[in-house]
C-alpha positions as CSV (number, residue, x, y, z in Angstrom):
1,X,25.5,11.0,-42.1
2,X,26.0,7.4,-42.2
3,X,29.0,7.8,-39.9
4,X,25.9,7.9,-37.0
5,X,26.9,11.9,-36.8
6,X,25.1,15.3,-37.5
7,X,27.8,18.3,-38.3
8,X,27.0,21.7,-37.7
9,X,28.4,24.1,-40.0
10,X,29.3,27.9,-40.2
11,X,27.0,29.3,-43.4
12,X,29.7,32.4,-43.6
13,X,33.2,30.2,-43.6
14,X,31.7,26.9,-44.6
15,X,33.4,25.1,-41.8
16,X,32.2,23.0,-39.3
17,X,32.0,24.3,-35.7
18,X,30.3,21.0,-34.2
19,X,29.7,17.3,-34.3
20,X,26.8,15.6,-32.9
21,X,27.4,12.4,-31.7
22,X,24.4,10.2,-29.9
23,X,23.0,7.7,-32.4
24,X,23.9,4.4,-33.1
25,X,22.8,4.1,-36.8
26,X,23.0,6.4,-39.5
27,X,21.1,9.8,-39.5
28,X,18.6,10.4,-42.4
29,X,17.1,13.9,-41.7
30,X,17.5,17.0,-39.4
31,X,15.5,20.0,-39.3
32,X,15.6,23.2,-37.0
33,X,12.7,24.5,-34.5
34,X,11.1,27.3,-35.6
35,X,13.0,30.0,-33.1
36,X,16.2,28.2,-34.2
37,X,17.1,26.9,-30.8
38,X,16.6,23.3,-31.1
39,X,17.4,20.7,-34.2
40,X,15.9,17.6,-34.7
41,X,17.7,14.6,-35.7
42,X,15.9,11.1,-37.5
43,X,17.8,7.9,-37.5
44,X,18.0,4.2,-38.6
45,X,18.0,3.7,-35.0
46,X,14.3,3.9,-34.7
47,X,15.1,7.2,-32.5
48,X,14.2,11.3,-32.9
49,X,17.2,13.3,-30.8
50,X,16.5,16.6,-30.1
51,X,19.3,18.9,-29.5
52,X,19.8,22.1,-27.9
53,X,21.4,24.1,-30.1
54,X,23.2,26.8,-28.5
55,X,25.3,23.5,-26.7
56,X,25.2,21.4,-28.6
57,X,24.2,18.6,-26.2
58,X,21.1,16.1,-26.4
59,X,18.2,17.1,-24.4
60,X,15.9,14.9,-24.8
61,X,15.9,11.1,-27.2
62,X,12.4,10.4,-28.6
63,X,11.3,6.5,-28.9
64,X,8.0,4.9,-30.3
65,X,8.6,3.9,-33.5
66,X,9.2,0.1,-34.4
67,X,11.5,0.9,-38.0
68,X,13.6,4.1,-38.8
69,X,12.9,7.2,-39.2
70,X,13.1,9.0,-42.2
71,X,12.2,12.1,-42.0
72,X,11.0,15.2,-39.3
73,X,9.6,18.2,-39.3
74,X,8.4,20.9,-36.6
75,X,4.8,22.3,-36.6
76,X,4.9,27.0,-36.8
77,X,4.7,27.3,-33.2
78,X,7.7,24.4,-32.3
79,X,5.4,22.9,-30.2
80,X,4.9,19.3,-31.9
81,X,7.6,17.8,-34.3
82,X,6.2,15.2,-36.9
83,X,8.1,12.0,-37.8
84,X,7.9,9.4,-40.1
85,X,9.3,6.0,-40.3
86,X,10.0,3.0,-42.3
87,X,6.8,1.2,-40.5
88,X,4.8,3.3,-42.6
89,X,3.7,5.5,-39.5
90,X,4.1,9.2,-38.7
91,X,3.8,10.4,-34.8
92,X,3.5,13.3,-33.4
93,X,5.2,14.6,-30.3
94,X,4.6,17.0,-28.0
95,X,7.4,19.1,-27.1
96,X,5.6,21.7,-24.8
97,X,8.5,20.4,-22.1
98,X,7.2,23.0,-19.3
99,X,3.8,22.1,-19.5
100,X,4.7,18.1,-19.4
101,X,7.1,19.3,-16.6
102,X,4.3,20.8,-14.9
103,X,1.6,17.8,-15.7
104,X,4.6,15.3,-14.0
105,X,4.9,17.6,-11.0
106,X,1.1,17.6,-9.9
107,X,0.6,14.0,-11.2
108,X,3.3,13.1,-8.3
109,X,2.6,15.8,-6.3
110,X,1.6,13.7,-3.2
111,X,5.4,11.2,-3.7
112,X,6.6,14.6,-4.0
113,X,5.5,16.0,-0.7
114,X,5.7,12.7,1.2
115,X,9.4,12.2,0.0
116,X,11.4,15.4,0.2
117,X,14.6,14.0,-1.0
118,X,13.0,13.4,-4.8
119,X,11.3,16.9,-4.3
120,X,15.4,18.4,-3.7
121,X,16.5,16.7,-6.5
122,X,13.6,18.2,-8.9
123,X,14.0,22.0,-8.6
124,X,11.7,22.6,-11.3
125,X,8.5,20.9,-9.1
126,X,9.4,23.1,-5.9
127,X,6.6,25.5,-5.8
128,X,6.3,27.7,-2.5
129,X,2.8,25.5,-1.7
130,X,4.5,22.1,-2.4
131,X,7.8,23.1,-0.3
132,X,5.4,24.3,2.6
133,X,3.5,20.8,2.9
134,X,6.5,19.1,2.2
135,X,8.4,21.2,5.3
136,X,5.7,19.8,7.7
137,X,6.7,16.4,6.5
138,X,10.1,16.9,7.3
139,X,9.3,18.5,10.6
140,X,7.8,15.0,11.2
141,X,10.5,13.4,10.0
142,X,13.1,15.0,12.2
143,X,10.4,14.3,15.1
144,X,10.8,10.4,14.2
145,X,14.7,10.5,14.4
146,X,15.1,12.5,17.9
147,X,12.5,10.0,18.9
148,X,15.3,7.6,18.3
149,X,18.3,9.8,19.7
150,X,19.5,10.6,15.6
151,X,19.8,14.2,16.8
152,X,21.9,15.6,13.8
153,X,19.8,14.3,11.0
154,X,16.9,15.6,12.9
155,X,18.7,19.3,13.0
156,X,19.2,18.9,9.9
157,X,15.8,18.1,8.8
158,X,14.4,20.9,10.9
159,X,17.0,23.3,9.1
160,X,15.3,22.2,5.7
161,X,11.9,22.9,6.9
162,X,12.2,26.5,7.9
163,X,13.9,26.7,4.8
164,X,11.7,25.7,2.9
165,X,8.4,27.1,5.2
166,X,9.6,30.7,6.0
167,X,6.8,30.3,8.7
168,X,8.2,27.8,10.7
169,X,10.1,29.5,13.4
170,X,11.8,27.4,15.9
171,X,15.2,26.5,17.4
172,X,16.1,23.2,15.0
173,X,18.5,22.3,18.4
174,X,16.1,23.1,21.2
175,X,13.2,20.9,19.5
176,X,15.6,17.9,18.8
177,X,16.9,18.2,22.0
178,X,13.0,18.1,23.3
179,X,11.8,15.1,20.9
180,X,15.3,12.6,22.3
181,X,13.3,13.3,25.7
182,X,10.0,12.0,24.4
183,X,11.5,9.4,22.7
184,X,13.6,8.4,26.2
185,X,10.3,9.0,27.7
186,X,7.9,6.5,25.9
187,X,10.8,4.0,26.3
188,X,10.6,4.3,30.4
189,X,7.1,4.2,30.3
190,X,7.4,0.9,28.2
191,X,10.3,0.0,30.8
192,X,7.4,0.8,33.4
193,X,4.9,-1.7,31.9
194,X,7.2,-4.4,31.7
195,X,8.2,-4.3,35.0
196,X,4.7,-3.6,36.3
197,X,3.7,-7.3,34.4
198,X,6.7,-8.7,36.2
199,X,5.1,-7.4,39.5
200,X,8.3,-5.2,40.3
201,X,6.4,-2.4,41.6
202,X,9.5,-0.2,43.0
203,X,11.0,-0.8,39.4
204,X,7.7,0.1,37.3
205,X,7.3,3.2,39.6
206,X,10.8,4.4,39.0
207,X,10.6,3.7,35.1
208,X,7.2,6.2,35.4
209,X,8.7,8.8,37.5
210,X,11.7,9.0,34.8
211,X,9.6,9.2,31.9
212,X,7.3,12.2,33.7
213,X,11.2,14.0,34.4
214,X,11.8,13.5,30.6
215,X,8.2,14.2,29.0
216,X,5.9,15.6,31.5
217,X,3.2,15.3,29.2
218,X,3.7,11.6,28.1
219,X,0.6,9.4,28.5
220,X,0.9,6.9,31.1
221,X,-1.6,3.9,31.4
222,X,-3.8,5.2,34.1
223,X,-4.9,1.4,34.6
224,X,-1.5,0.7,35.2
225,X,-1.1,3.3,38.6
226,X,-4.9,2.0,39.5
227,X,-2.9,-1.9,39.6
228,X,0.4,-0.1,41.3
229,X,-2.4,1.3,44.3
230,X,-3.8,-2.1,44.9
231,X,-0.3,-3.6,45.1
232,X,0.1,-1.2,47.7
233,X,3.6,-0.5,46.1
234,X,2.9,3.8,46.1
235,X,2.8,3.6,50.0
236,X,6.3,3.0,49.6
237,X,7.9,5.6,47.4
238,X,9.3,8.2,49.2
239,X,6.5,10.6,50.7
240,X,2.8,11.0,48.7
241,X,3.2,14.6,47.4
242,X,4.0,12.2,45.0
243,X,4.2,12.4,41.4
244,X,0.1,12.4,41.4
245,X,0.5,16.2,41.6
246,X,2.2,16.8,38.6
247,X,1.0,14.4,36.6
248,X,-1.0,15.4,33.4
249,X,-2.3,11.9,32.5
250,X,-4.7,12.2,35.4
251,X,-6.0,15.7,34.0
252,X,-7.0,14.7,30.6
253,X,-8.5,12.5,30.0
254,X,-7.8,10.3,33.2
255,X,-9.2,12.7,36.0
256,X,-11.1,9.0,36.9
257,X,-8.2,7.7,37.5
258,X,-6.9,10.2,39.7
259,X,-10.4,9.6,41.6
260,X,-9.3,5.7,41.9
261,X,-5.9,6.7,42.9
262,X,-6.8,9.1,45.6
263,X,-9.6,6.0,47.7
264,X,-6.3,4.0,47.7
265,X,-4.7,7.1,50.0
266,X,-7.6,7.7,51.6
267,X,-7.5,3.7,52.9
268,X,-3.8,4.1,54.3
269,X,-5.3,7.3,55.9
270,X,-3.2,9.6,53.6
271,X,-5.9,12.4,52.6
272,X,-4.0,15.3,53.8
273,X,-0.8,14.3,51.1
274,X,-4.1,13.6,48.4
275,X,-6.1,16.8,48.7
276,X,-4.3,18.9,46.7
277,X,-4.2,16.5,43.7
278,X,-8.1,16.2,44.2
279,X,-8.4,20.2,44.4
280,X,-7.0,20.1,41.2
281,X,-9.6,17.8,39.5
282,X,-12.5,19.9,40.7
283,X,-10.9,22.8,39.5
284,X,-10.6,21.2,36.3
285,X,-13.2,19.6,36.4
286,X,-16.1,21.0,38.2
287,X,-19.1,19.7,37.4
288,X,-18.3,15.8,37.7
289,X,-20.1,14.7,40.8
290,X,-17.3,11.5,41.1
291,X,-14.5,14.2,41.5
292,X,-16.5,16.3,43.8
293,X,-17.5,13.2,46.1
294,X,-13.8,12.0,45.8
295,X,-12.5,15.5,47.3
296,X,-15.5,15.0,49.5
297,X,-13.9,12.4,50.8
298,X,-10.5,13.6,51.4
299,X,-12.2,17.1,53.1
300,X,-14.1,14.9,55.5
301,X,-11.1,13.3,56.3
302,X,-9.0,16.0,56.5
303,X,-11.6,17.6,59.3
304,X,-13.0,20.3,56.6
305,X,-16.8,19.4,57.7
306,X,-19.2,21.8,55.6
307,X,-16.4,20.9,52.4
308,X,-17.2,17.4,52.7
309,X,-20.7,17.6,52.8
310,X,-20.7,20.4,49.7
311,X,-19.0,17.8,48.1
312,X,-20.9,14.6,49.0
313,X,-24.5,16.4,48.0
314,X,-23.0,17.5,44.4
315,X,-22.5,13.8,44.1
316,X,-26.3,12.8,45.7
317,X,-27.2,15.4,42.8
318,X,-25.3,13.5,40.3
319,X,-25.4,9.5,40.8
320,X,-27.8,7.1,39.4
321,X,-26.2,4.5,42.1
322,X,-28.9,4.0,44.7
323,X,-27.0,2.2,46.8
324,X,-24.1,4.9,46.5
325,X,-26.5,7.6,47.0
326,X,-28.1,6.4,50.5
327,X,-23.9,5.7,51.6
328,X,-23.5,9.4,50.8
329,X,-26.9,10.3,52.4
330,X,-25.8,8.5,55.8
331,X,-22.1,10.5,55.6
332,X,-24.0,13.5,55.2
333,X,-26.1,13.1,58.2
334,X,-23.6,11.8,60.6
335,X,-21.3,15.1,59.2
336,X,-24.5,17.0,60.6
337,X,-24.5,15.7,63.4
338,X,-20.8,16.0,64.4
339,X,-20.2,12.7,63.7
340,X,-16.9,10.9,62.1
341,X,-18.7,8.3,59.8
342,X,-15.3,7.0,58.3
343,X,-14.2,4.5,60.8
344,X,-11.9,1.3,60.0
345,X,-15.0,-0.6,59.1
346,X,-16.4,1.9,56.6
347,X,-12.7,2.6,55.0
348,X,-12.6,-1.0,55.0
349,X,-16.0,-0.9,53.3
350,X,-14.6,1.3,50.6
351,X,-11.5,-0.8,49.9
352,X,-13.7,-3.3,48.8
């Protein structure tokens, strides 16, 4: 009509039962869809309306045309709906919906899985694969904001996860509760640096020790314990069975720097309170000839004789250091010989 209105009427009583309201110039033509379910409106508004019949709402407003439209029509299988317009042009649309609803989905399917709250929003894209990689996303999500002590919204990403990833089984709570740890954590360990750079060795130490009680798997500078030995500052904490006996960072992939850490005991005649942390290198590592000759040393020290010099010739094996080798050589000969070759002057030796 030229009121900017399409009626629906009643064949059997000739009244109308509805008025379609939506464009904002006159309407020239309608026509049905094939199965009757949708109706197709053409206006002097340069626009195509479909509308869903059974509702009688808009579903979907068609533009492209430059002039109005005069007339459209639907093709057998209501798939595409010609139109033709005053600019002396006819389109054609496609109005397979679920298959451009499908094309969308994959042609976003990687915003889709990296932002979770669009994927909510669009229930028609959330297929079991695309919720699964999206749930991991959230997993890492909720990860970030424990990190950062936001431990609701991080239960409540977990929540949506296993929701969404049936095979994700864990307690949403517990693993917050784990990740606001590893987040306090890496902030004492940064604590532990600072303070190290401002020489407060007590202070850096402490920061360490609290972030190994929060995360006892966090990574720890290993440089930064080899510059807390020289400073002589671990002599000082309270007793050596220390925190070097629980401490992972020296496992993998620092066991080097559990080798550096233990000479620096040795020298304050400390082997006895270091052995155990060098039995656990070898038996973790039992092929390196550095972390045999540093238990070597702690054995000899420690009056364990024929274990030192096991120890000392796995290294002779091993080295490529000459001057290394004939040190180990001469250790291995005074040992023989019922000799203690580690006096002041060859400790003194190593220290430097």
């Amino acid at each position: 009509s030229d009121d900017n209105t399409i009626k629906l009427w009643d064949v059997s009583t000739s009244k109308a039962i509805k008025t379609l309201t939506g464009h904002s110039s006159r309407v020239y033509s309608v026509v049905f869809s094939p199965d009757g379910k949708t109706l197709a409106s053409a206006s002097d508004d340069n626009t195509i309306k479909l509308w869903d019949v059974s509702t009688s709402k808009a579903i979907k407003t068609l533009t492209g045309h430059s002039s109005r439209v005069y007339s459209v029509v639907f093709s057998p299988d209501g798939k595409t709906l010609a139109s033709a317009s005053d600019e002396n042009t006819v389109i054609l649309w496609d109005l397979d919906f679920d298959n451009l609803l499908l094309s969308g989905c994959n042609l976003l399917n990687n915003y889709l899985i990296a932002h979770a709250e669009v994927l909510e929003e669009f229930q028609s894209c959330q297929t079991p694969s695309r919720l699964a990689q999206a749930a991991t996303v959230l997993v890492i999500q909720g990860e970030k904001l424990a990190r950062n002590d936001d431990i609701n919204d991080a239960v409540e990403k977990f929540n949506k996860a296993q929701q969404w990833d049936n095979k994700l089984k864990f307690d949403s709570q517990a693993r917050a509760k784990e990740f606001v740890n590893k987040g306090k954590a890496k902030r004492s360990v940064d604590e532990g640096n600072n303070r190290l750079q401002e020489k407060k060795f007590k202070e850096a130490l402490a920061a360490y020790t609290e972030a190994l009680k929060l995360d006892p798997k966090i990574e720890i500078p290993a440089s930064s314990w080899n510059e807390l030995c020289r400073q002589g500052s671990l002599q000082k904490a309270s007793r050596m069975e220390l925190i070097i006996f629980r401490l992972p960072i020296f496992i993998e992939p620092g066991l080097q720097s559990l080798t550096s850490l233990s000479i620096y005991y040795y020298l304050q005649k400390q082997a006895a309170d270091v052995l155990p942390a060098c039995e656990k290198a070898v038996a973790l590592a039992p092929e390196d000839g550095n972390i045999r000759d540093n238990r070597g040393l702690a054995r000899a020290l420690t009056g364990n004789t024929q274990g030192a010099i096991e120890d000392f010739e796995a290294y002779i094996a091993q080295t490529q250091n000459k001057d290394s080798k004939a040190q180990r050589q001469r250790w291995v000969k005074d040992l023989r010989a019922g000799k203690n070759p580690f006096t002041d002057v060859e400790l003194e030796k190593l220290r430097n």
